[in-house]
C-alpha positions as CSV (number, residue, x, y, z in Angstrom):
1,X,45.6,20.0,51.7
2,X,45.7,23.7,51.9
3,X,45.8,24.2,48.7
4,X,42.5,22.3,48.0
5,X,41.1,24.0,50.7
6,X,41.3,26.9,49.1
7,X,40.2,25.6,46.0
8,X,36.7,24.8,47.8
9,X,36.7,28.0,49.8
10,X,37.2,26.6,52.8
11,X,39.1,26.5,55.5
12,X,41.1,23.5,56.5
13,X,39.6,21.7,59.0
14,X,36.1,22.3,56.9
15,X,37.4,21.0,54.3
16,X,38.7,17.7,56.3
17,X,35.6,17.5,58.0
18,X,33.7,17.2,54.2
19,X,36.1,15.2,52.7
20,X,35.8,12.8,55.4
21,X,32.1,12.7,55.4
22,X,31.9,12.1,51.7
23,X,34.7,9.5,51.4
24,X,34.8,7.7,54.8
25,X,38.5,9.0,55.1
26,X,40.7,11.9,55.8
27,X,42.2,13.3,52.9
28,X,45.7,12.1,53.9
29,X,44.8,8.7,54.1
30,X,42.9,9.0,50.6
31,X,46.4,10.3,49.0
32,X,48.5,7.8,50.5
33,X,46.4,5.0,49.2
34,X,46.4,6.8,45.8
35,X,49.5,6.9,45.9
36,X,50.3,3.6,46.5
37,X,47.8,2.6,43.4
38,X,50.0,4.3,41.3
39,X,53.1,2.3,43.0
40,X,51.3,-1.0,42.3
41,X,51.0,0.0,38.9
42,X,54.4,0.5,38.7
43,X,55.2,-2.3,40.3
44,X,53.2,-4.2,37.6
45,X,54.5,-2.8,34.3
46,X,58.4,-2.2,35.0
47,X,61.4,-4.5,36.2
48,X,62.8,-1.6,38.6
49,X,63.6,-3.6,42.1
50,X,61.4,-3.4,44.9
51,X,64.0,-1.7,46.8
52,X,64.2,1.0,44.1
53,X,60.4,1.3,43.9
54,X,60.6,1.6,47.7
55,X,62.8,4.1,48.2
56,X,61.7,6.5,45.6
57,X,57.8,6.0,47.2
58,X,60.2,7.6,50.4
59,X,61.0,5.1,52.3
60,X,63.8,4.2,54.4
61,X,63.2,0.3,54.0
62,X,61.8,-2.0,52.0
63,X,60.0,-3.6,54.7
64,X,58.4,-0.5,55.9
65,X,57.1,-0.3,52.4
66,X,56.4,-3.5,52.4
67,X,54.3,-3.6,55.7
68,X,52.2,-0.3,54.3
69,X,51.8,-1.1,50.7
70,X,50.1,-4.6,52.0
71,X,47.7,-3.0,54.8
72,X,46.9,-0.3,51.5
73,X,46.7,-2.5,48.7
74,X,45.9,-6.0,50.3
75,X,48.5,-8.1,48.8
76,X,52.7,-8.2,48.7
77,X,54.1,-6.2,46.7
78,X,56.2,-8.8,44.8
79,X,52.7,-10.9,44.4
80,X,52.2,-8.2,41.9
81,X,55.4,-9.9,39.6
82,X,54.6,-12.4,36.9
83,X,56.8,-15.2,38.3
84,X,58.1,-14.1,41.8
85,X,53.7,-14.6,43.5
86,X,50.5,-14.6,42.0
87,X,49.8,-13.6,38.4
88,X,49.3,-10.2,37.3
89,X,46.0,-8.6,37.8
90,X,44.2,-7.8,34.5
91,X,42.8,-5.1,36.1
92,X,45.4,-3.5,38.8
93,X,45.0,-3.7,42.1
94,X,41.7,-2.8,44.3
95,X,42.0,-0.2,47.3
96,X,41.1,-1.3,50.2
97,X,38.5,1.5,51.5
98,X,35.8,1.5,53.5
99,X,34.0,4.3,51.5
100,X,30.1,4.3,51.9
101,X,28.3,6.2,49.9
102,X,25.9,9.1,51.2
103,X,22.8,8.1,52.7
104,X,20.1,8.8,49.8
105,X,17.6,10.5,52.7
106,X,19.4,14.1,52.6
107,X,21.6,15.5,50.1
108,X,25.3,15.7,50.9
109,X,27.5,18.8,51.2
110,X,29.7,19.4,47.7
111,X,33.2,19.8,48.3
């Protein structure tokens, strides 16, 4: 986060504060859910085990990973596998956010 900090020419917490007020979330949370978008997709278009996926996303388990890719995502990771839950999304998965966007009365700070 420092680094994009800087970026913006800002100092940290400024930049937190911004981010936040644009997006409805810290920046942390914002990557981790990114992060696990790009897991899903992963998830969707290989064969590599769970456990595997898992463990190179950094986890220790693959019920921790489990437990945090369903409160990102909203589904299972194996409900992502032709075969093994539901069928693939045509799409890829949805984040679940609760972004709302600026209020249209004043103008909102550019980050």
């Amino acid at each position: 986060m420092t680094e994009l900090a800087a970026a913006a020419h800002l100092a940290p917490s400024s930049f937190a504060a911004r981010f936040r007020l644009l997006t409805g979330q810290p920046p942390s949370a914002y990557l981790a859910r990114l992060r696990m978008r790009e897991v899903a997709y992963r998830i969707r278009t290989t064969d590599d085990p769970l456990s595997l996926v898992a463990a190179e996303a950094g986890y220790a388990s693959q019920a921790a990973f489990s437990r945090a890719f369903k409160r990102a995502i909203g589904r299972s990771p194996s409900s992502l596998r032709p075969g093994l839950g539901e069928t693939k999304w045509s799409s890829g998965p949805q984040l679940r956010t609760s972004v709302q966007p600026p209020s249209t009365g004043s103008s909102a700070p550019v980050v």
